[in-house]
Backbone as a printed PyTorch tensor [residue, N CA C, xyz], in Angstrom:
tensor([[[28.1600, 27.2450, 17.4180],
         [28.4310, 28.4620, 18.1460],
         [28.8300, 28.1600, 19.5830]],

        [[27.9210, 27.3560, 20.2380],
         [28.4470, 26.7580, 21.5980],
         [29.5290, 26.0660, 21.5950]],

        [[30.1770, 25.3080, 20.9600],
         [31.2900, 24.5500, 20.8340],
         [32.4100, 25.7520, 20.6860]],

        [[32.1870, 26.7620, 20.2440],
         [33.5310, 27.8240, 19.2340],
         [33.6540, 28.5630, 21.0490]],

        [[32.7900, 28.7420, 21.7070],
         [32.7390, 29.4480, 22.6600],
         [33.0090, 28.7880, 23.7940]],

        [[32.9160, 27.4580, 23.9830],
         [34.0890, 26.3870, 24.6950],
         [35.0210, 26.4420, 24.8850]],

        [[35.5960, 26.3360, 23.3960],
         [37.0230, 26.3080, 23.0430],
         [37.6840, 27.7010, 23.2190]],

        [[37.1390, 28.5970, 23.0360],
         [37.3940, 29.9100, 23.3530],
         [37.8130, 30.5700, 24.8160]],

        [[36.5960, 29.5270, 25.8670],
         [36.8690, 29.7670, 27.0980],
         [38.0720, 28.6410, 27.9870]],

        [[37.8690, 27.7610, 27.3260],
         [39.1540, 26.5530, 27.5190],
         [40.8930, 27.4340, 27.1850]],

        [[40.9190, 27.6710, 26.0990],
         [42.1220, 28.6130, 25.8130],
         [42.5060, 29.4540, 26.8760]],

        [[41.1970, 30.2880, 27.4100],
         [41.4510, 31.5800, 28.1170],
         [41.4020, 31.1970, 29.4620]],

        [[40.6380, 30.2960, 30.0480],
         [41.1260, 30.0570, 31.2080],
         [41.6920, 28.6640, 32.0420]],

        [[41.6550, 27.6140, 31.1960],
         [42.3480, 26.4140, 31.5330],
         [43.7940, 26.8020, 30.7270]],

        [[44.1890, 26.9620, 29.5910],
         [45.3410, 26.5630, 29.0110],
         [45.9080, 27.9350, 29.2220]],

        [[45.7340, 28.4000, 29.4570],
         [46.7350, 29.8600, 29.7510],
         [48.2760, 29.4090, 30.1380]],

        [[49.3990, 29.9960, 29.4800],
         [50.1470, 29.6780, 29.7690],
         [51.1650, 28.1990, 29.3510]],

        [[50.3200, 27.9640, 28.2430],
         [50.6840, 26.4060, 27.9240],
         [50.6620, 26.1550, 26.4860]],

        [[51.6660, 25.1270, 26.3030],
         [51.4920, 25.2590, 24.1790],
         [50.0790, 25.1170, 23.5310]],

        [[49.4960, 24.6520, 24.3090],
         [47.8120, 24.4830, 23.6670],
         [46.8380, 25.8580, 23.8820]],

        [[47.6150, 26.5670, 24.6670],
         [46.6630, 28.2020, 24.4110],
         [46.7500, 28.5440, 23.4850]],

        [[47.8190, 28.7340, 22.2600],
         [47.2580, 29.3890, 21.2050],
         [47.3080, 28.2030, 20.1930]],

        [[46.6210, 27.3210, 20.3770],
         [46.6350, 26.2420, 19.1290],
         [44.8090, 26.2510, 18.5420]],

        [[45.0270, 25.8400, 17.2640],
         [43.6520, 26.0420, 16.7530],
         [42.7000, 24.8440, 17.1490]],

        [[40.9770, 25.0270, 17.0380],
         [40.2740, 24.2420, 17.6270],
         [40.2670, 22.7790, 17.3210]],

        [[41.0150, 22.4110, 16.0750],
         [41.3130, 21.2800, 16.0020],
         [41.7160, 20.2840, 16.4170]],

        [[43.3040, 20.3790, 16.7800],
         [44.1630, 20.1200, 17.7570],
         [43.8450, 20.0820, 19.1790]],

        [[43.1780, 20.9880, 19.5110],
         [42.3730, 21.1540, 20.9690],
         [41.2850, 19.8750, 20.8420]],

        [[40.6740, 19.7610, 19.9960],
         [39.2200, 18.8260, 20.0420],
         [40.0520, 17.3090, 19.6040]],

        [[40.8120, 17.4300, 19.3020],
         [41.8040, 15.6750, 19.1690],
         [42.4180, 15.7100, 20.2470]],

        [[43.0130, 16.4270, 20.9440],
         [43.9790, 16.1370, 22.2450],
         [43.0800, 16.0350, 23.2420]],

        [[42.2130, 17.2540, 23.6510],
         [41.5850, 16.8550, 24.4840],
         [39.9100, 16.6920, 24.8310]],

        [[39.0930, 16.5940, 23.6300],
         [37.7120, 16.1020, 23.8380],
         [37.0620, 14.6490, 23.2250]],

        [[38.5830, 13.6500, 23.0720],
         [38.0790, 12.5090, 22.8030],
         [37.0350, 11.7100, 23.5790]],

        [[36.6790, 12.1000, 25.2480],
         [36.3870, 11.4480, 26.1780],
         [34.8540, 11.9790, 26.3790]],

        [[33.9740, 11.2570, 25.2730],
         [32.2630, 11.9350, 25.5210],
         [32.1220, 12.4280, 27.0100]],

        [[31.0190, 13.3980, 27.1290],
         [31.1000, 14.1940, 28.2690],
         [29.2510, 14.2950, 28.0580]],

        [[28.4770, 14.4150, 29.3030],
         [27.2990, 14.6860, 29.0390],
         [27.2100, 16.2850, 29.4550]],

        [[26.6540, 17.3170, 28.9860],
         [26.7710, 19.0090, 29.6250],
         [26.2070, 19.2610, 29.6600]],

        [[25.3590, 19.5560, 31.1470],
         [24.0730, 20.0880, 31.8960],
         [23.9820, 21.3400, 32.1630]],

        [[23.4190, 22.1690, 31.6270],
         [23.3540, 23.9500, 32.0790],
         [22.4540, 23.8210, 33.0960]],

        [[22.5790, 24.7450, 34.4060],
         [21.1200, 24.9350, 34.6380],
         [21.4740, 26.5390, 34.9200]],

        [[20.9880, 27.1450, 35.8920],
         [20.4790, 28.5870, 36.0060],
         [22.1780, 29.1510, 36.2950]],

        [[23.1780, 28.3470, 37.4210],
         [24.0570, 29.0170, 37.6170],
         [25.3430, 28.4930, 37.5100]],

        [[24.7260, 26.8800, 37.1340],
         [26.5910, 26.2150, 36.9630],
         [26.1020, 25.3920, 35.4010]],

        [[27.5040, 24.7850, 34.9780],
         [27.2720, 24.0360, 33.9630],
         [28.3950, 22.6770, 34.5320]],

        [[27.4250, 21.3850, 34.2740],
         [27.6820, 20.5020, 34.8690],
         [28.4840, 19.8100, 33.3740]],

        [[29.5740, 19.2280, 33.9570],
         [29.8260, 18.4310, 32.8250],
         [30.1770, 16.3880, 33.4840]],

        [[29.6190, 15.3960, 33.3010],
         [29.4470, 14.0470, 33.8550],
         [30.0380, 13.4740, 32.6560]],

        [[31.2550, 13.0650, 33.0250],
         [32.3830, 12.0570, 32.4890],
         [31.6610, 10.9080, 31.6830]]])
């Protein structure tokens, strides 16, 4: 569910405007989440460490 809602917000506000806004989560998660990421929530940001 967290992952679908990633990709959901990646579309809508990083790729806007670009051939990868309307491409399915597939294609999105091979092009661009090959590069492990560690993702820290806390109360008001979400940290993401390369």
């Amino acid at each position: 569910m967290a992952a679908q809602l990633l990709v959901v917000a990646l579309r809508r506000l990083a790729l806007a405007g670009t051939d990868l806004a309307l491409s399915q989560a597939s294609p999105l998660r091979v092009k661009l989440f090959k590069i492990g990421a560690l993702v820290t929530v806390s109360v008001r940001r979400v940290y993401v460490r390369l």
